[in-house]
C-alpha positions as CSV (number, residue, x, y, z in Angstrom):
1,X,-13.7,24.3,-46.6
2,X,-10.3,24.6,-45.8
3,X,-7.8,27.6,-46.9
4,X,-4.0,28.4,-47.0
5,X,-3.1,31.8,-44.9
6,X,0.2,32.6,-46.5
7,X,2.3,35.9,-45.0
8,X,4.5,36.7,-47.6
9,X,8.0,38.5,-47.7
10,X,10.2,35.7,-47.0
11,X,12.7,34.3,-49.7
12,X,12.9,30.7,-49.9
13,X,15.6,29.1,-49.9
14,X,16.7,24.6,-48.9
15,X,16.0,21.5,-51.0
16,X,13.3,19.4,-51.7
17,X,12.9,16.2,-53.1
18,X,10.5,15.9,-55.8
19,X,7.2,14.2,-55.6
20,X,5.8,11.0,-58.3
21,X,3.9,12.6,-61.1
22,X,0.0,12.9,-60.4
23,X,-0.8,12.7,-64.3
24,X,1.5,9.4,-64.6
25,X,0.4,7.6,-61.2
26,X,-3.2,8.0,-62.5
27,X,-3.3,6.3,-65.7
28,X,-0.7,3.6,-64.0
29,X,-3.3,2.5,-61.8
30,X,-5.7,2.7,-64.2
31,X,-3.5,0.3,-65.9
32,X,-2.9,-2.0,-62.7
33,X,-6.3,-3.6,-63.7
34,X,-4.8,-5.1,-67.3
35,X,-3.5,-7.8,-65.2
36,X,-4.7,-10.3,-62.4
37,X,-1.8,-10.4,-60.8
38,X,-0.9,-7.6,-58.3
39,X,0.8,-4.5,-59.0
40,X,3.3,-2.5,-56.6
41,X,3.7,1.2,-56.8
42,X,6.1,2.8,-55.0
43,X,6.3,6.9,-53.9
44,X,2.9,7.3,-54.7
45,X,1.7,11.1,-53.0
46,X,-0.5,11.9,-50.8
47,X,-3.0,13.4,-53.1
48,X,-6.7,13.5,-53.7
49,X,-7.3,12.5,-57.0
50,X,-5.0,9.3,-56.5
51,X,-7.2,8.3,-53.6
52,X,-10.5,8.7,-55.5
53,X,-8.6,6.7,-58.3
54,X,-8.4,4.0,-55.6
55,X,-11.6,4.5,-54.1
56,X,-13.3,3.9,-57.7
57,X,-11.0,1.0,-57.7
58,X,-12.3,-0.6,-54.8
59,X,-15.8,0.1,-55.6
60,X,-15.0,-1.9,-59.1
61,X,-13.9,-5.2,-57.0
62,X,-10.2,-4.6,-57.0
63,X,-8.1,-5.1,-53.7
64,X,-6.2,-1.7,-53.1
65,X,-4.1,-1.7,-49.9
66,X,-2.0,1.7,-48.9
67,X,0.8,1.5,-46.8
68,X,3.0,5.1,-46.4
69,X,3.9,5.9,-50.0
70,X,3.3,2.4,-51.3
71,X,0.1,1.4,-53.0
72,X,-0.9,-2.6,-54.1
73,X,-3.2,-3.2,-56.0
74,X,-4.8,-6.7,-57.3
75,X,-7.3,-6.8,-59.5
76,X,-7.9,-10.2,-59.7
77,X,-11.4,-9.9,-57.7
78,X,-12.0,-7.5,-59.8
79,X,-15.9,-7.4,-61.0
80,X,-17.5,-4.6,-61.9
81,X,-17.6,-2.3,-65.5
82,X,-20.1,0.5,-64.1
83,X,-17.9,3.7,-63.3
84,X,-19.6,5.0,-59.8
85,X,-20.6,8.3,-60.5
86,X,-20.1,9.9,-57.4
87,X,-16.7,9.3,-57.9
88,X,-15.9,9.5,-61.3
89,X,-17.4,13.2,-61.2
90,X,-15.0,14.5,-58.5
91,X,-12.0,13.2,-60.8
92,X,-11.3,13.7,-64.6
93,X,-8.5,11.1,-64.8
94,X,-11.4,8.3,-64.2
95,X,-12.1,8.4,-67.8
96,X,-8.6,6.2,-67.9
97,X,-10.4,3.5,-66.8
98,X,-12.3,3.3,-69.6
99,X,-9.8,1.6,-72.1
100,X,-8.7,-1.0,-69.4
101,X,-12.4,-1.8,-68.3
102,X,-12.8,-2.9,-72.0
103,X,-9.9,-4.7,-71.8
104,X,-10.8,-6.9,-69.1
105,X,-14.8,-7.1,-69.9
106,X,-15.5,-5.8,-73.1
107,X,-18.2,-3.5,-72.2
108,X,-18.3,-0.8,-69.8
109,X,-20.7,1.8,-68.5
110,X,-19.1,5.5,-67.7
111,X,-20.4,8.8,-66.4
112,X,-19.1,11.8,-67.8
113,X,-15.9,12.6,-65.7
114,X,-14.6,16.0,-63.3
115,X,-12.0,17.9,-62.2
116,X,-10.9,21.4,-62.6
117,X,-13.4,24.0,-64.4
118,X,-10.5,24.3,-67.0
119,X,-12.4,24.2,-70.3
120,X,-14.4,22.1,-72.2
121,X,-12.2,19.1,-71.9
122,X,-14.4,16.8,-74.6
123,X,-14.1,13.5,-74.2
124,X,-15.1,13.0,-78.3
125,X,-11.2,11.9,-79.0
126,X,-11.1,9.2,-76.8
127,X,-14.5,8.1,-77.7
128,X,-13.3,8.2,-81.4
129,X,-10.2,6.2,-80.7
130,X,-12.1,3.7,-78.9
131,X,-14.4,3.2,-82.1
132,X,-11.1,2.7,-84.3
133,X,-10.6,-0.4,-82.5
134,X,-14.4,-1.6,-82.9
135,X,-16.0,-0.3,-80.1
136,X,-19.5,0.9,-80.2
137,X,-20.8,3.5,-78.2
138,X,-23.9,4.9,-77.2
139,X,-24.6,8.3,-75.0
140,X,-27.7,8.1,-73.0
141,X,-28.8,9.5,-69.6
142,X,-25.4,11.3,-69.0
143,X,-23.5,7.6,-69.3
144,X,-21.6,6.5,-71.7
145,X,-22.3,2.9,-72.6
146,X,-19.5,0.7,-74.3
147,X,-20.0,-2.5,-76.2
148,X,-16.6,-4.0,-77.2
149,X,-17.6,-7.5,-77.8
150,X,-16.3,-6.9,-81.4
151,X,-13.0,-5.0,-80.7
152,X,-10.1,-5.8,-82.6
153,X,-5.9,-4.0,-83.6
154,X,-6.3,-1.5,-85.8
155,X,-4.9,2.1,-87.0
156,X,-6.4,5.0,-84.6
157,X,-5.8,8.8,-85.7
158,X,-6.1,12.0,-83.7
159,X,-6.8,15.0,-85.1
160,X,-5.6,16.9,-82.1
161,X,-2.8,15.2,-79.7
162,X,-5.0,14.5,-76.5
163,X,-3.2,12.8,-73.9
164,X,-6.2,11.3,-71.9
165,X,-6.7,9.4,-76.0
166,X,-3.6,8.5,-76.5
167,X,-3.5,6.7,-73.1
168,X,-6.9,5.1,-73.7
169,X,-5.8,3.4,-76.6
170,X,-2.8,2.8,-75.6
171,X,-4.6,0.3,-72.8
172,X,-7.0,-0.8,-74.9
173,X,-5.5,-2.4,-77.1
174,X,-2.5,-4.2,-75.7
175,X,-4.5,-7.0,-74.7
176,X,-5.8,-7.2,-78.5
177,X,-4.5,-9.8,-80.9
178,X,-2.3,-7.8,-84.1
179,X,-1.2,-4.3,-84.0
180,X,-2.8,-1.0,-83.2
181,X,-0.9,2.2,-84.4
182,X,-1.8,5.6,-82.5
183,X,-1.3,8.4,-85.6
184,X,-0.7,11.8,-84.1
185,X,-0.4,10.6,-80.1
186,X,0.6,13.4,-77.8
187,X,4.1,13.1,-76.9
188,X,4.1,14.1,-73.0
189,X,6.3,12.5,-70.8
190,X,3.7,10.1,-68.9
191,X,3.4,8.8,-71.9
192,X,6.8,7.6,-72.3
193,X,6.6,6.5,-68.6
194,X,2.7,4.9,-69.2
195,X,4.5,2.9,-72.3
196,X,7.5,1.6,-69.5
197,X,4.8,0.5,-67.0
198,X,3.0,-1.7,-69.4
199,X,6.3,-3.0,-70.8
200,X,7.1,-3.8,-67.3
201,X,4.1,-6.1,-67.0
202,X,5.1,-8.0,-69.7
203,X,3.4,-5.7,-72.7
204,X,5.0,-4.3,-76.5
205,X,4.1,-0.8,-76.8
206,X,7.0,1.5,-78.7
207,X,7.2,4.8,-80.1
208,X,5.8,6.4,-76.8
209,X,7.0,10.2,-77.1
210,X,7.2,10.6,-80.3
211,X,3.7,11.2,-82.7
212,X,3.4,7.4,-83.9
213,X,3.2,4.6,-80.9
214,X,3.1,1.6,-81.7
215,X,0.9,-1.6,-80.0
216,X,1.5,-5.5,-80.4
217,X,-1.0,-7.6,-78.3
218,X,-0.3,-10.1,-76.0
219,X,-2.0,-12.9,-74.5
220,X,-1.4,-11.6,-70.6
221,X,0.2,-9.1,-68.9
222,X,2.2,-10.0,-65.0
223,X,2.7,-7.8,-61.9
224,X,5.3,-5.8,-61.2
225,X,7.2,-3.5,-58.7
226,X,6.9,-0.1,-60.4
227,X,7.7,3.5,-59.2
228,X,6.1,6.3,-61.6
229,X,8.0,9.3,-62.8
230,X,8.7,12.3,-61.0
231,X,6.3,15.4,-61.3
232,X,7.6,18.3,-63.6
233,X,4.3,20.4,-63.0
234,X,5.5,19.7,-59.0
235,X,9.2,20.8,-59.9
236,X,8.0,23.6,-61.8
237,X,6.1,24.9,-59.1
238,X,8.8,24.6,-56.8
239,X,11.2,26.6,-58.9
240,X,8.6,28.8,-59.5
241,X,8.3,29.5,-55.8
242,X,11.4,30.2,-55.3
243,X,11.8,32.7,-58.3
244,X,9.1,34.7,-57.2
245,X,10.2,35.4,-53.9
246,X,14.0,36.2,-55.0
247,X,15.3,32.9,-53.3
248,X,17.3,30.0,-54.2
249,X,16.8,26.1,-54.2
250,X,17.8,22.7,-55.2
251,X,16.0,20.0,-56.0
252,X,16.7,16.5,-56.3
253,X,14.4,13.5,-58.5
254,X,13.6,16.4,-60.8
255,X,13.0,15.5,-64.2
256,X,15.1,18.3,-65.7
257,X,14.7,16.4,-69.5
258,X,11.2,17.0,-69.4
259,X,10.9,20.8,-68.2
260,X,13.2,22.5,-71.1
261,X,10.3,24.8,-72.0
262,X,9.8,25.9,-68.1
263,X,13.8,26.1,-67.2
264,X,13.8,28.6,-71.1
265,X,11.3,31.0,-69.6
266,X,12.8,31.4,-65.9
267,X,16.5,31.7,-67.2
268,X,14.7,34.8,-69.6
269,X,13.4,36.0,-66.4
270,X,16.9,36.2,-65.5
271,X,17.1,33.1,-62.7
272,X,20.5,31.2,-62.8
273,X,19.6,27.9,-63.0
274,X,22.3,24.5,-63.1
275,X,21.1,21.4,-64.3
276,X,22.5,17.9,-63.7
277,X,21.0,14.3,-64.3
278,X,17.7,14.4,-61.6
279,X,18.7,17.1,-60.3
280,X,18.0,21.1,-60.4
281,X,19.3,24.2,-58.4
282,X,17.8,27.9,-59.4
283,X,18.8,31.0,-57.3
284,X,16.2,34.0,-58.7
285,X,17.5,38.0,-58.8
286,X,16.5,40.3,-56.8
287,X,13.4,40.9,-59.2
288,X,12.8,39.1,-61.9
289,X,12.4,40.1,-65.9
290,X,9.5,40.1,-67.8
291,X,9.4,37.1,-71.0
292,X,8.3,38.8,-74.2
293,X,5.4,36.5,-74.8
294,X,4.5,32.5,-73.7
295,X,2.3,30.4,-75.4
296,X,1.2,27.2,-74.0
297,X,1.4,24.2,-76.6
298,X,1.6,20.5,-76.0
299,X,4.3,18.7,-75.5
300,X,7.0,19.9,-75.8
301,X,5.8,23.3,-76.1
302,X,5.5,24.8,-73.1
303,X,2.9,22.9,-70.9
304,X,-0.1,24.9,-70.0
305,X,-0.5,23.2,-66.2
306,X,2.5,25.8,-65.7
307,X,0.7,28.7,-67.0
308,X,-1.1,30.3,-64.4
309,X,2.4,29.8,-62.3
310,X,4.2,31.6,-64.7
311,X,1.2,34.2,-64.9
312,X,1.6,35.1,-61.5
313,X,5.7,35.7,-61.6
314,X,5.1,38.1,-64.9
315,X,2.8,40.4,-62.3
316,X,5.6,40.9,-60.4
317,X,8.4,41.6,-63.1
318,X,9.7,44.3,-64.0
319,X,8.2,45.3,-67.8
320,X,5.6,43.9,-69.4
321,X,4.4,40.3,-71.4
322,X,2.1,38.7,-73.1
323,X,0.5,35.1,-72.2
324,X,-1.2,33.0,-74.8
325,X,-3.4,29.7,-74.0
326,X,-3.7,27.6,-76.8
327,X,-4.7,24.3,-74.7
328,X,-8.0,25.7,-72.5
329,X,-10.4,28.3,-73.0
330,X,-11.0,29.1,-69.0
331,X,-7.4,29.4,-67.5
332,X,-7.4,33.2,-67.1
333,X,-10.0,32.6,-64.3
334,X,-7.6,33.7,-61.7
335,X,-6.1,37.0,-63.0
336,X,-9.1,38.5,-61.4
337,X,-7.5,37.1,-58.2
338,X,-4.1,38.4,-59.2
339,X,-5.5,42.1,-59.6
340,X,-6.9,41.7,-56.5
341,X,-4.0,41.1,-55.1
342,X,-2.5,44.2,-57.1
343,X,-1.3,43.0,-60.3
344,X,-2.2,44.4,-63.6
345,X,-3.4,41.9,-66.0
346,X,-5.4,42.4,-69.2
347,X,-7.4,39.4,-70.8
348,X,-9.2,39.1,-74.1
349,X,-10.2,35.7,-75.3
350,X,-7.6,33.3,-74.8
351,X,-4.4,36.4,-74.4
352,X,-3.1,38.1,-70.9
353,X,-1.4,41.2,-70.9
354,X,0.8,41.9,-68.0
355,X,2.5,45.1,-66.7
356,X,5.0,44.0,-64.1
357,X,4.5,45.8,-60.4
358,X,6.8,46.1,-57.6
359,X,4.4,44.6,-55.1
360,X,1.4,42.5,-54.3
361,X,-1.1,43.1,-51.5
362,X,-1.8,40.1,-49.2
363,X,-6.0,39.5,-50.0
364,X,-8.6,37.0,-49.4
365,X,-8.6,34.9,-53.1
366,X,-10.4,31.6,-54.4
367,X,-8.5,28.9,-56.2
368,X,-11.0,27.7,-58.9
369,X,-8.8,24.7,-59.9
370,X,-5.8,22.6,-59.3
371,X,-2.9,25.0,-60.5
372,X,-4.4,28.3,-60.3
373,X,-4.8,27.6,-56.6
374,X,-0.8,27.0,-56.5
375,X,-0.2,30.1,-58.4
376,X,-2.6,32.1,-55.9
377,X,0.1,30.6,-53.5
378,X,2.5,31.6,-55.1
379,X,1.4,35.0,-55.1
380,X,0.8,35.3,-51.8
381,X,4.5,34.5,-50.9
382,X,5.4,37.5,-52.9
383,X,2.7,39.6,-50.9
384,X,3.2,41.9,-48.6
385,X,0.6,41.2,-45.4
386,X,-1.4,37.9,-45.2
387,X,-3.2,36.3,-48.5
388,X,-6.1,33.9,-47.7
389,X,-6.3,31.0,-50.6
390,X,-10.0,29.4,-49.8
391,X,-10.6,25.8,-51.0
392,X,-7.6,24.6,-50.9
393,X,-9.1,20.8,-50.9
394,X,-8.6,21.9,-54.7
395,X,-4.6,22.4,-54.3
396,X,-4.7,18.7,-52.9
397,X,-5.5,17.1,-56.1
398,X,-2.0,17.6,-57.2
399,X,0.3,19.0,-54.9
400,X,1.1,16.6,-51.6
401,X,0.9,18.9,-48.4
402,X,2.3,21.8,-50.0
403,X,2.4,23.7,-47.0
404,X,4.8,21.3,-45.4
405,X,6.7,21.5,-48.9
406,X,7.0,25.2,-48.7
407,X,7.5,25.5,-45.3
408,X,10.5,23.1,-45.6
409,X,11.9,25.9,-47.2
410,X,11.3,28.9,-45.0
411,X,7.8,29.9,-45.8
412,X,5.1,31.3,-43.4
413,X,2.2,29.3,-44.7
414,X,-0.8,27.1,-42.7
415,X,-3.8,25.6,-43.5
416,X,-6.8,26.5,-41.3
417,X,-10.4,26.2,-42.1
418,X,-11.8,28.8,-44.5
């Protein structure tokens, strides 16, 4: 397994443009397979999980060709409704496919899906929201087997906001004749920029971002030239980077609309931060202030894939603050890490306590998921000495060579086999 040796003490400071969002390139090529005609996406990352997007792609019939940053798919040889399960285990997003796969075939067969060791992450919403729209499903073997020979519109309602749902429906049912209404749909930005993509290819979705969305069928969807929306978990991280180390960056193709919760919790920690249309500069004090308490909510409450980021710049400010996450039951499981690395951090349930220190310790640490291995990063360019993050194959899922991106701006950080 690979691992990031970072040697901290260095401030960052230099631009970066921001990378396409990894939780709205997903479900847009999940999407790509609505219509037979090919699909162009533009800036797409260098990250893991959309490669095994496109692998499962592949596997299903479609024709997926990469060139640099560009990705094409066409879906018109598209064949199979079976999920491989290889696959479909290594990525959680694969579950996306389920809503389109219905779509195109009315039936499809799906493993369980991956990813991080977050929390439970049941998939019982979008199972239920499929059923609204006629859908009968059986769970046998580990597989989930869907029969939607008798789908049809109809009114779907969520008792919680899950995005992965919303999405599934979403695709679902814009093929369908009539009109489907999502009641209580998470409001998160890839949403809105899901809802634009389909729109794009010809469908009438409305009411994306906001709790009711809308779906009128149509006959076919076309191709299209599409670039996704920039990554606000990415441009959070960033800024998060450089607040931690006392430094000072801009970044352009940030989607500063989407990211008031984050830019309200680093401006209490006392960074100075100017915002203009796609576009973001922060310079951090010379040690940061502690919040008085965070508590992650969906959108737009503060998102909890910035959590553990944020956890990691409250070990190192001065006072004391409390964390709260109300999203998933397991995303403490790096604050042992943290107090390894010499941070005091208190958890009980789903609540961190945290008593600012002057300094971290450079130590050997294990990123258990996608975003606590960023924030171990993170860490570890606050640390004195050298901090060792092991598998950081985990890190890639999301982030696209953040090395180089960190490095850009004046960190000491390489990969090397763990």
């Amino acid at each position: 397994m690979e691992a990031f040796l970072v040697e901290g003490g260095r401030k960052l400071e230099g631009a970066l443009k921001v990378d396409t969002a990894k939780n709205a390139v997903l479900p847009i090529l999940a999407a790509s397979i609505l219509t037979e005609d090919a699909v162009n996406l533009t800036d797409v990352p260098h990250i893991t999980d959309a490669e095994n997007m496109a692998e499962i792609l592949t596997i299903l019939g479609c024709q997926v060709e990469k060139q640099g940053r560009c990705m094409r798919v066409h879906s018109g040889s598209l064949h199979g409704w079976e999920m491989p399960d290889r696959l479909s285990k290594q990525i959680r997003s694969s579950i996306f496919l389920l809503g389109p796969i219905l779509s195109r075939f009315r039936k499809a067969t799906v493993t369980y899906p991956g990813g991080c060791e977050i929390g439970l992450r049941p998939i019982d919403l979008h199972l239920h929201g499929l059923r609204s729209l006629g859908v009968q499903v059986n769970e046998e073997g580990g597989l989930i087997h869907c029969d939607g020979s008798q789908m049809r519109s109809g009114d779907a309602y969520f008792d919680y906001p899950s995005v992965g749902a919303t999405e599934n429906v979403m695709m679902a049912a814009v093929l369908l004749p009539g009109v489907t209404t999502i009641h209580n749909a998470a409001r998160e930005p890839e949403i809105v920029d899901l809802q634009r993509f389909i729109n794009a290819m010809g469908g009438q979705v409305r009411g994306a971002g906001s709790q009711t969305i809308e779906i009128t069928g149509v006959k076919k969807l076309h191709g299209v030239t599409y670039t996704p929306m920039p990554d606000r978990i990415v441009a959070g991280t960033l800024l998060a980077a450089a607040a931690i180390t006392g430094g000072e960056i801009e970044l352009t193709n940030a989607p500063e609309g989407d990211m008031v919760a984050v830019l309200s919790k680093l401006r209490e920690m006392g960074c100075t931060i100017h915002e203009e249309p796609a576009f973001l500069h922060l310079k951090a004090p010379e040690r940061l202030r502690a919040f008085g308490q965070l508590q992650t909510q969906p959108h737009p409450g503060f998102p909890t894939d910035m959590q553990v980021q944020m956890l990691a710049l409250e070990s190192v400010a001065q006072g004391m603050g409390v964390v709260v996450e109300n999203v998933f039951e397991n995303r403490f499981t790096h604050a042992g890490d943290l107090n390894r690395m010499g941070a005091r951090i208190l958890c009980s349930g789903r609540t961190a306590v945290v008593q600012g220190v002057e300094q971290l310790y450079g130590a050997r640490v294990t990123a258990r998921d996608l975003r606590g291995g960023a924030a171990l990063v993170l860490a570890g360019l606050k640390a004195q000495g050298v901090t060792q993050v092991e598998q950081a194959n985990l890190i890639d899922r999301g982030y696209d060579h953040l090395e180089d991106q960190l490095t850009a701006l004046g960190a000491k950080i390489k990969r090397t086999k763990g």
